[in-house]
Structure formats: C-alpha cells, structure tokens
TORKOL-4160 file (C-alpha; in steps of 0.2 Angstrom, whole numbers, padded with zeros to 4 digits, m for minus):
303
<pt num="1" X="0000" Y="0000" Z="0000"/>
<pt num="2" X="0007" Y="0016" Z="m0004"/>
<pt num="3" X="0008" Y="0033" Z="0007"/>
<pt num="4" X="m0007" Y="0043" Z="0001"/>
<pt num="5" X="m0018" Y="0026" Z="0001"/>
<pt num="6" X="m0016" Y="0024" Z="0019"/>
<pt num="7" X="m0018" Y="0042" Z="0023"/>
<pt num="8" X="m0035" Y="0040" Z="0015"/>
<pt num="9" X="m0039" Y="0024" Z="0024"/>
<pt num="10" X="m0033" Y="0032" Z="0039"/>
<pt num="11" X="m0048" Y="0045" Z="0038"/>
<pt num="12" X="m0060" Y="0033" Z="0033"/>
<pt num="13" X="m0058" Y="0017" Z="0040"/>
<pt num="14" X="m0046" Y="0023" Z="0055"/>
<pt num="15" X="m0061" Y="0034" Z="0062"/>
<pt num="16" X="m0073" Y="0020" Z="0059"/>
<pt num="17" X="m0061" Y="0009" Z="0070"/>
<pt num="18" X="m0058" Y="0022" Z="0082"/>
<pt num="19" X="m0078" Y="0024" Z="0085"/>
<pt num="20" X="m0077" Y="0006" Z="0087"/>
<pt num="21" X="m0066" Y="0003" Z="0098"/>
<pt num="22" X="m0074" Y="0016" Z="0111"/>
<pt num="23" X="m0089" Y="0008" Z="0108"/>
<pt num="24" X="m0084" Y="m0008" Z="0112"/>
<pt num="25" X="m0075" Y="m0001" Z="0127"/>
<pt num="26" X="m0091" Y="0007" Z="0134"/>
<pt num="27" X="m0102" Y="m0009" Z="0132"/>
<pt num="28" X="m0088" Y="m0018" Z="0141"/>
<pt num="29" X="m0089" Y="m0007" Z="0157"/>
<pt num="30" X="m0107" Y="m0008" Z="0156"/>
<pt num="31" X="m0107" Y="m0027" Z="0156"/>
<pt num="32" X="m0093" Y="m0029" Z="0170"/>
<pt num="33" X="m0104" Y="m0017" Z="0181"/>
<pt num="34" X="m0120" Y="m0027" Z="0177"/>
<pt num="35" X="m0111" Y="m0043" Z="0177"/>
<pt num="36" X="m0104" Y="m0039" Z="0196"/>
<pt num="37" X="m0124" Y="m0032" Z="0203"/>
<pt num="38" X="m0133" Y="m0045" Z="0194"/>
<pt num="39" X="m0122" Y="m0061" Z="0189"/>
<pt num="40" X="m0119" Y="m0076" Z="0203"/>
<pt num="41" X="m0104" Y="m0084" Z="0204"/>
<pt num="42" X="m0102" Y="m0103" Z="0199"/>
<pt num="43" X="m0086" Y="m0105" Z="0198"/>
<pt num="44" X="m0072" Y="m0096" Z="0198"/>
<pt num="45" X="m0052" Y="m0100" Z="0199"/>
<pt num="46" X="m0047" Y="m0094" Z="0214"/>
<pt num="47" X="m0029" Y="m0096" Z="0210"/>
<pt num="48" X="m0030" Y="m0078" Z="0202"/>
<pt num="49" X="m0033" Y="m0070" Z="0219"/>
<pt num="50" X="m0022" Y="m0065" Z="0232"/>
<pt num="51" X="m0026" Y="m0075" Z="0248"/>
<pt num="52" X="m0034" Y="m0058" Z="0255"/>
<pt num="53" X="m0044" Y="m0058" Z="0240"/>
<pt num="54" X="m0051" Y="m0075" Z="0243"/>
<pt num="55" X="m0061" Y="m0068" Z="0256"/>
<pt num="56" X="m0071" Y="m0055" Z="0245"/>
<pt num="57" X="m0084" Y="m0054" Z="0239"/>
<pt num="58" X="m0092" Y="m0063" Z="0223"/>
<pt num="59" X="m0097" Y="m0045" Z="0216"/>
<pt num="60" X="m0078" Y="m0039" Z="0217"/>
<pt num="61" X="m0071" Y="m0058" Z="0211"/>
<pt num="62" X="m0082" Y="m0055" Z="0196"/>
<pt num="63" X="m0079" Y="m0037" Z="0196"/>
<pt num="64" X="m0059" Y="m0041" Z="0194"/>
<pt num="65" X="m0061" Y="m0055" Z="0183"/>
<pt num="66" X="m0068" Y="m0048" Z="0170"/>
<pt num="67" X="m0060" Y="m0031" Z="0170"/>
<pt num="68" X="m0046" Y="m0043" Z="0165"/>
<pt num="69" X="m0050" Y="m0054" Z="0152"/>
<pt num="70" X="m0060" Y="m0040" Z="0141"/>
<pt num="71" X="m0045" Y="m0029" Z="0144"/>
<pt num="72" X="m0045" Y="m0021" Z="0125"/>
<pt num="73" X="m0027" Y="m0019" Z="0127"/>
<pt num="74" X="m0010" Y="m0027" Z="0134"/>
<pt num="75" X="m0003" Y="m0020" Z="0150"/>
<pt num="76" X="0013" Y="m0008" Z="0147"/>
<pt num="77" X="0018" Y="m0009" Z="0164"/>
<pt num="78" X="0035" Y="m0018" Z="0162"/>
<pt num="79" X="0047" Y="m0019" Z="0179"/>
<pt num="80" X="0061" Y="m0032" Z="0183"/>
<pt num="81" X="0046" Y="m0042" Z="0194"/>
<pt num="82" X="0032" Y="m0039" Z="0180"/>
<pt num="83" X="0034" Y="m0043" Z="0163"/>
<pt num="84" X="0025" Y="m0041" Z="0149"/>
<pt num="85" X="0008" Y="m0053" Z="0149"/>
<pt num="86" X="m0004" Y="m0061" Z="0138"/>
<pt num="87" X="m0022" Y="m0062" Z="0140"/>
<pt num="88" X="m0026" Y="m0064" Z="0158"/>
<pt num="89" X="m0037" Y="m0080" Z="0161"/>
<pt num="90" X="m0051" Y="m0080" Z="0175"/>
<pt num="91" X="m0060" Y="m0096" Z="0172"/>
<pt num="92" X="m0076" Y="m0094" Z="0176"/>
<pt num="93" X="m0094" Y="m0098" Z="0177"/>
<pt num="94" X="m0108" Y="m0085" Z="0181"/>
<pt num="95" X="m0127" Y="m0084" Z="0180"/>
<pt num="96" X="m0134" Y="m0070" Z="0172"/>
<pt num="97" X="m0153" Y="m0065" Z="0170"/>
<pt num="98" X="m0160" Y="m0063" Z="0153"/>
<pt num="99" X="m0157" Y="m0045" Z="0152"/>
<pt num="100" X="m0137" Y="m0047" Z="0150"/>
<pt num="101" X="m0141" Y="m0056" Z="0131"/>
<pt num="102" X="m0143" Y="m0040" Z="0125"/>
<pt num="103" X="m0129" Y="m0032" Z="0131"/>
<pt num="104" X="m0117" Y="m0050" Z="0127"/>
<pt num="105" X="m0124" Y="m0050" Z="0109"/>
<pt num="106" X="m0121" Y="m0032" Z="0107"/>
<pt num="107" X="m0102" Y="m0035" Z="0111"/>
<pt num="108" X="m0101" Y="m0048" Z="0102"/>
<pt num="109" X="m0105" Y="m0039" Z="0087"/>
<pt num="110" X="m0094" Y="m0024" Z="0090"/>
<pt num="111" X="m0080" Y="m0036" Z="0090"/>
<pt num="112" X="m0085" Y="m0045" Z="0074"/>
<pt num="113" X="m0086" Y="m0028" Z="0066"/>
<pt num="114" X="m0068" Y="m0021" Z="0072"/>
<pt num="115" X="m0064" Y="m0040" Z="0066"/>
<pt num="116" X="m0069" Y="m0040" Z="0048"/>
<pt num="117" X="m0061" Y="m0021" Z="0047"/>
<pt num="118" X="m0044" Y="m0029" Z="0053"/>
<pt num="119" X="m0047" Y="m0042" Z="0040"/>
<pt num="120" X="m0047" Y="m0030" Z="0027"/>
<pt num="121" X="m0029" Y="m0027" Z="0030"/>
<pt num="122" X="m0021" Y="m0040" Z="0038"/>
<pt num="123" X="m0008" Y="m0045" Z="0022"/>
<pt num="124" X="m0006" Y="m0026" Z="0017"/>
<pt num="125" X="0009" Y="m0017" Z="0021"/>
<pt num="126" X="0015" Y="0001" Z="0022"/>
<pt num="127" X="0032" Y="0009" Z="0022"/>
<pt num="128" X="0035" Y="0023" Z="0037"/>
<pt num="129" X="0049" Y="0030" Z="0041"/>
<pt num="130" X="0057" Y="0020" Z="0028"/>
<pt num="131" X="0051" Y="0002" Z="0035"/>
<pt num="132" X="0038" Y="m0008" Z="0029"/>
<pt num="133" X="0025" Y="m0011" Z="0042"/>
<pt num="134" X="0009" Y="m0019" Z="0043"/>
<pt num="135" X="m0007" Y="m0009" Z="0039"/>
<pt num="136" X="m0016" Y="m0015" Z="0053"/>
<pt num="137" X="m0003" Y="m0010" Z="0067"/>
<pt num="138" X="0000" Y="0008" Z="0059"/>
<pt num="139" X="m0020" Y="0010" Z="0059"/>
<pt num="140" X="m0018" Y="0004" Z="0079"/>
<pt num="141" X="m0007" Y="0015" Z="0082"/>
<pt num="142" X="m0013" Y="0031" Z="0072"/>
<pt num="143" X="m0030" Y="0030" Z="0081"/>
<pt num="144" X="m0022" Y="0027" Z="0100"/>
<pt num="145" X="m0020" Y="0009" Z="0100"/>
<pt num="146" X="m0002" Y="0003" Z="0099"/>
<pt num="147" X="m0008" Y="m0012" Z="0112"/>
<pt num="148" X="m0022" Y="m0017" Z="0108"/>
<pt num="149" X="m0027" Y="m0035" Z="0111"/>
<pt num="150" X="m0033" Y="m0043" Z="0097"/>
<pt num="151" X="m0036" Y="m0062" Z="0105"/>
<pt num="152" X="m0048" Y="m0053" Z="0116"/>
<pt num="153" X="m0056" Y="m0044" Z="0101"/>
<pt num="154" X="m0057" Y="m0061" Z="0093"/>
<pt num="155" X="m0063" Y="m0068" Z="0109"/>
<pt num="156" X="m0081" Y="m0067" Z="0108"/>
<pt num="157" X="m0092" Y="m0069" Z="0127"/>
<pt num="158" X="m0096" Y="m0087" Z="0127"/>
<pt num="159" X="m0114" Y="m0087" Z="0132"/>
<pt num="160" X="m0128" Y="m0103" Z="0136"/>
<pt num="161" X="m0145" Y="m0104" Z="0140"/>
<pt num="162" X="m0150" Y="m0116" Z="0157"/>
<pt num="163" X="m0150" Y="m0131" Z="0148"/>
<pt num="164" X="m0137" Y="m0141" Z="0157"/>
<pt num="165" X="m0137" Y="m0151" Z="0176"/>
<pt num="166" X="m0116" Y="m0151" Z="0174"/>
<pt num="167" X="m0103" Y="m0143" Z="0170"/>
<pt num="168" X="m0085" Y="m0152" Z="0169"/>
<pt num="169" X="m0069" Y="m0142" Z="0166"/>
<pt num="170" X="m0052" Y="m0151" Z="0164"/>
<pt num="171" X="m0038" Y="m0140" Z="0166"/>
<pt num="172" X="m0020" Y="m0139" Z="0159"/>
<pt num="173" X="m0007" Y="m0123" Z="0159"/>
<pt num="174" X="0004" Y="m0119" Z="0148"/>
<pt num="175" X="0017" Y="m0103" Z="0148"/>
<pt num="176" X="0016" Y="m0097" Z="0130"/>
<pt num="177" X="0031" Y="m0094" Z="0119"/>
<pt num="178" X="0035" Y="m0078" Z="0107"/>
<pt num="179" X="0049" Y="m0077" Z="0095"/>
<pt num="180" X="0057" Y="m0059" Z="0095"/>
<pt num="181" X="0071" Y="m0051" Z="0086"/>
<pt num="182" X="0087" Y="m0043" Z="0097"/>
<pt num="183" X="0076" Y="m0024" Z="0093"/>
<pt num="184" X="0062" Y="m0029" Z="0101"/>
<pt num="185" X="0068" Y="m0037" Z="0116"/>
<pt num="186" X="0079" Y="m0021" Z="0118"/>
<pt num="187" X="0063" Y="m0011" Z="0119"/>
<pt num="188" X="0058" Y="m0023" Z="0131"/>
<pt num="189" X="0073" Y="m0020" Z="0141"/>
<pt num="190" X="0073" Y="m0002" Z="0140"/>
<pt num="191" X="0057" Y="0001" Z="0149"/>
<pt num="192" X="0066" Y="m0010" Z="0166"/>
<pt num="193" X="0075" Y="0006" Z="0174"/>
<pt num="194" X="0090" Y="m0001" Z="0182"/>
<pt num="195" X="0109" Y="m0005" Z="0179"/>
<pt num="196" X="0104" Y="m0024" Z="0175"/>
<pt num="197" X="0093" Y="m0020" Z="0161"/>
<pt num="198" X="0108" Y="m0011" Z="0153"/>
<pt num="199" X="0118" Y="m0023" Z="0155"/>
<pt num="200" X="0108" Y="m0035" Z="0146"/>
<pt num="201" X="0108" Y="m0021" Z="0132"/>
<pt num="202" X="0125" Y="m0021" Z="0132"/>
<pt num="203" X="0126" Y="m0039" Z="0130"/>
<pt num="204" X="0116" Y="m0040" Z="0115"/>
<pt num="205" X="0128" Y="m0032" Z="0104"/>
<pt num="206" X="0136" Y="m0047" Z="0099"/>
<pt num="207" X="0119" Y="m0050" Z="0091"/>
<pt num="208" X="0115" Y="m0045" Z="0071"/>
<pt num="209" X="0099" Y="m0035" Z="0075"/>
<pt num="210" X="0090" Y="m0047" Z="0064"/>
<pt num="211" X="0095" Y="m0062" Z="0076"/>
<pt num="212" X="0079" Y="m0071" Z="0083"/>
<pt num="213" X="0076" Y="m0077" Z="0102"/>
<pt num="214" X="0062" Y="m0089" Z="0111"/>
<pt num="215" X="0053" Y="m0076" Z="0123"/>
<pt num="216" X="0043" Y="m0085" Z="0139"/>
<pt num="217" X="0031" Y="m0075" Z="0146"/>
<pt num="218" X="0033" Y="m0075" Z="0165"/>
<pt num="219" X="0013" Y="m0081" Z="0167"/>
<pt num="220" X="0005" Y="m0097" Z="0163"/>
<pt num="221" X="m0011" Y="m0099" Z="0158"/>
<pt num="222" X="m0027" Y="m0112" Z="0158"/>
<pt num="223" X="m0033" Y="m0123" Z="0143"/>
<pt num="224" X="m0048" Y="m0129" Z="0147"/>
<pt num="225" X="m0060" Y="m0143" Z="0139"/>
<pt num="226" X="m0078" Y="m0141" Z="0145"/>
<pt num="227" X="m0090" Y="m0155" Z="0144"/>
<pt num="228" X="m0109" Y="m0149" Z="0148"/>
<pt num="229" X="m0122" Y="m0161" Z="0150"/>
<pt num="230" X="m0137" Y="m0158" Z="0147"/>
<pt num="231" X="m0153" Y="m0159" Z="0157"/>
<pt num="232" X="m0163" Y="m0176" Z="0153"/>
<pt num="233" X="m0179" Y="m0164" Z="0154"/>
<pt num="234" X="m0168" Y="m0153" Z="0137"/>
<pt num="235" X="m0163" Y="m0169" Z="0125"/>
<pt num="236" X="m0179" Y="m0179" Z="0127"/>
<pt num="237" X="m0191" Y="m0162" Z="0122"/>
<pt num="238" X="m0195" Y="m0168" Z="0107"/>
<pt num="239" X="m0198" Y="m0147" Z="0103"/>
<pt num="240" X="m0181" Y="m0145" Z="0101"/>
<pt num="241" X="m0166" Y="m0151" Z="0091"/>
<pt num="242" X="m0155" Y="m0156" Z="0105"/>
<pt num="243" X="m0154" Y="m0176" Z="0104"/>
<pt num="244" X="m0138" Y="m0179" Z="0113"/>
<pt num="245" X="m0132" Y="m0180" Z="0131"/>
<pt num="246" X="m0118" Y="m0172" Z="0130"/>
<pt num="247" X="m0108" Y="m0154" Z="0120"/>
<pt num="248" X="m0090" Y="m0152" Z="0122"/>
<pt num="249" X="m0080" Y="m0136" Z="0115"/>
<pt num="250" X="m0063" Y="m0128" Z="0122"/>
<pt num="251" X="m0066" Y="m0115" Z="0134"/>
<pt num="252" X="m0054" Y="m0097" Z="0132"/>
<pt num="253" X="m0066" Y="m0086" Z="0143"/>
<pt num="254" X="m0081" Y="m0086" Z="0157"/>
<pt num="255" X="m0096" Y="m0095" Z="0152"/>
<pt num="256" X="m0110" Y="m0086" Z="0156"/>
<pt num="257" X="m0128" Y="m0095" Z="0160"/>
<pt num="258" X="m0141" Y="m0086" Z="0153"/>
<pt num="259" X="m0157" Y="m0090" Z="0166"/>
<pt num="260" X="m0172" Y="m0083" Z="0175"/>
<pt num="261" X="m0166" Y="m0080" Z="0192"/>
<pt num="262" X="m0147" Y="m0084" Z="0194"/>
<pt num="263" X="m0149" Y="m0087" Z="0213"/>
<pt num="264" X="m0159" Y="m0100" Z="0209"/>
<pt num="265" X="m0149" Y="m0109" Z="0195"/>
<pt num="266" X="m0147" Y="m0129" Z="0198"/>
<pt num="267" X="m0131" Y="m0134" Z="0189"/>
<pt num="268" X="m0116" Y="m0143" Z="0197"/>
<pt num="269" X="m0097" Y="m0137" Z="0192"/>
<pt num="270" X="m0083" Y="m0149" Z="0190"/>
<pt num="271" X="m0064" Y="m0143" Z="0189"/>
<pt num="272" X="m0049" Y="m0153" Z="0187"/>
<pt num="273" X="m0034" Y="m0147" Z="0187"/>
<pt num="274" X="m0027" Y="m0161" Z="0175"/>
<pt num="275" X="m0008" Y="m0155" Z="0177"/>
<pt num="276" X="0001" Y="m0147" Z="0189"/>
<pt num="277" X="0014" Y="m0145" Z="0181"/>
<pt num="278" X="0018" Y="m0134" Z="0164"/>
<pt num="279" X="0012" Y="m0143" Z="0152"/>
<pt num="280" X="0027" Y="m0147" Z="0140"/>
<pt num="281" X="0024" Y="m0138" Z="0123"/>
<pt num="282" X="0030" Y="m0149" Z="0109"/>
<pt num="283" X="0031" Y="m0149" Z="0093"/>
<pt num="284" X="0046" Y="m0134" Z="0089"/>
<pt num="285" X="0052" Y="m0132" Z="0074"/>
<pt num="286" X="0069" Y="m0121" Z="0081"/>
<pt num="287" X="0076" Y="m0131" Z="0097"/>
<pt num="288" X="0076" Y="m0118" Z="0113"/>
<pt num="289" X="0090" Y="m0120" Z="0121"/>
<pt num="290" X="0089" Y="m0123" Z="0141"/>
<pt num="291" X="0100" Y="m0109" Z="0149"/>
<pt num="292" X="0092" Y="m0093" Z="0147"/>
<pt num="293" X="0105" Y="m0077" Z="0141"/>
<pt num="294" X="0100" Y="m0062" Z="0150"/>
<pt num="295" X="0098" Y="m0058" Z="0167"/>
<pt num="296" X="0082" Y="m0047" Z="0167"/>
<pt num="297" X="0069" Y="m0056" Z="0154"/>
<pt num="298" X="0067" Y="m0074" Z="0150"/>
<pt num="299" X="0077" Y="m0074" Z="0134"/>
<pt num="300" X="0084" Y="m0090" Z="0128"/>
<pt num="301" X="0092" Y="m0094" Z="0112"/>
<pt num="302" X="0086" Y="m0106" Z="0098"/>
<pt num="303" X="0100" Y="m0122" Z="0094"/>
C-alpha cells in the first residue's frame, strides 16, 4: 500500500475503527458493572486472587475477573518483577438473568465488526519512516491503540442458556512462547529502569539486529476442555433439536448462563486441574535452548 492510500484509509476506516473501539470499550464497562450487581458466581479459579482476596466478595471476584480478560489492550507496565503478559485467564462460570443477552450480543457484534475491518488489511503493508509495516498495526497506532489485544477482540463472550445439570472443566497450563528479534527485546529491556537491564543491552551487541530469540512470558495460563451435560428434561423435548447428552467445546473465557433467576440456578461445576505442572509444549520447529542469556527477561536462544 502506498503513502497517500493509507492516509485515506486512515480517515476513513481509521475513524470507523476508532468509534469502534470506544464503543466496544463502553459496552464492556457496562457489562462488567451489570455482570458484578446481577451475575452469581459458579465457579471461579481462585488461584488468580491474592489469599486476602479469597475472602471477597463474589461482586468484586467477578468485578476483577472480568475487567481482566475484556482488557481491550495489553498491559505496558513492564518492571524487573512484572513482565509483559498475555491475555489474563479468569475461568469462570456465572449466571446471568435474561437481560445481560442484549448487552453480550451487542459485544459480540462490535467485536465481529472491528474483526472484519482488521481483516481487510491483515496482508497489506506500508512503508514509514522508511520500513515496511503492517497496515493493521500503523492503523492501531494512528487511532491510540499501539496495544491493543486482538485475542480478546477475537474472543467473543461465550454465552448458554440453562440447559445443562453439569458442567466439567479439565484444566492444563501452559506458559506461551514468542519469537522476538534482538530490537524488540531491547525495547523490552529499556522500559526496566535499572543498571541490570543495561547490562543486558549491552550484552546484545554481539547479536546482528535481525537475530531471533524464544521469549517465555513470566505467566502461565489455563486450557480448558468443557463438557456440559445436558438436562434429561432438554434432550428428550421432542420441541427442540438437541438429541444428545452431552456438548464439548474448548473453553478461552467465562461461560456465562443465561437464566431466569441466577440465585436459583441448579447446575453442578466440576474442575480438574489435569496438570500441575507446565504442560510441555511440543512440537518446535527451532530447538530452545535450556539456559536462558539475560539476566532481566526470560530470553533463551534457539540451537
């Protein structure tokens, strides 16, 4: 794409985006406020509390959760104790009355549409300051959105109506893995103010700036498989189409239960942590080696 195309997409699309992304932002807060008055907590991995905020209530769990995981961008606080994350996961499961669907579906549509825009562009590229960079980032940044999280914009609010008597979630975590060149880890290392960091600059130098390096964010996260069963009373209704006992579907944020009175929902919750440990991630095409090379970020070096 060349200079004066973008400049027109920038004032066309780029303030569609923009008006998109605010929004999105407000139907969020909205939902999080109603969610935290209305909802009732099911289930929710407590593991992601401090052990003061155990004790809380199931307004302020829900309240935190949430404000989370629909984070529209990454966090940019970076220290030498609190790296960079991805997407926070709060498993959850919370019961909401009929009334939240309007607001869930309204979401969800506002991040189909900011979806299909980003789409649009996703293969293009256009030269700035003498690099080529992708059309999609520069539109991010051009309309205040350098961070923005796009596997929470892709992330629609995974929503059910009271059909099931149980709900099994098996757990697993994993600690993602992000491939970065020497110039972006020394971005990384410039926002940690202390001598350490510039020491690790320092010993970068040895590197060609196109030299590549596995990344480990510091916080794992939780894959988890759900398997609802369905109320005997649902698939033997010869109204509906449901004719099976069980639905299975991987799980990436809250589920939400759509009901008449959430107080009085009847549905039992299963979790099983599966592993303890990290989950080995397999299947590398670069071998990472062991030892990791700098003293403030997890940087290791591929064989």
């Amino acid at each position: 794409m060349q200079s004066d195309e973008f400049e027109l997409l920038l004032k066309s699309t780029g303030i569609v985006l923009k008006g998109l992304f605010i929004e999105l932002n407000n139907a969020q807060s909205k939902f999080i406020k109603h969610s935290a008055e209305k909802g009732y907590l099911l289930f929710i991995e407590n593991q992601r509390f401090t052990l003061e905020e155990i004790g809380y209530t199931d307004s302020y769990k829900i309240k935190k959760a949430l404000g989370k995981v629909l984070a529209l961008e990454y966090d940019e606080g970076v220290s030498i104790t609190k790296l960079p994350g991805t997407t926070e996961t709060f498993h959850a499961v919370i019961a909401l009355p009929y009334e939240s669907l309007n607001i869930i579906q309204k979401i969800n549509g506002l991040k189909a549409e900011i979806g299909s825009v980003m789409k649009e562009y996703v293969d293009e590229r256009v030269k700035i300051n003498g690099q080529w960079t992708p059309v999609n980032k520069a539109l991010l940044k051009e309309i205040g959105r350098p961070r923005v999280n796009l596997k929470q914009i892709r992330r629609r609010l995974n929503h059910h109506k009271d059909y099931y008597q149980r709900l099994s979630l098996s757990c697993t975590n994993s600690r993602p893995s992000y491939k970065k060149n020497k110039l972006e880890i020394i971005e990384l290392l410039k926002k940690i103010k202390n001598d350490t960091a510039k020491e690790d600059i320092k010993f970068l130098d040895k590197y060609s700036n196109d030299t590549e390096f596995a990344y480990f964010y510091d916080k794992t996260y939780s894959v988890i498989d759900g398997n609802f069963r369905y109320k005997e009373s649902v698939y033997n209704d010869p109204t509906n189409e449901i004719d099976k006992k069980f639905r299975t579907q991987k799980i990436s944020s809250p589920v939400y239960i759509i009901c008449d009175d959430p107080k009085k929902i009847d549905i039992e919750i299963i979790f099983r942590n599966k592993e303890k440990k990290q989950k080995k991630r397999v299947g590398y095409k670069n071998v990472i080696l062991k030892e990791k090379i700098l003293m403030t970020l997890p940087v290791f070096e591929y064989e």
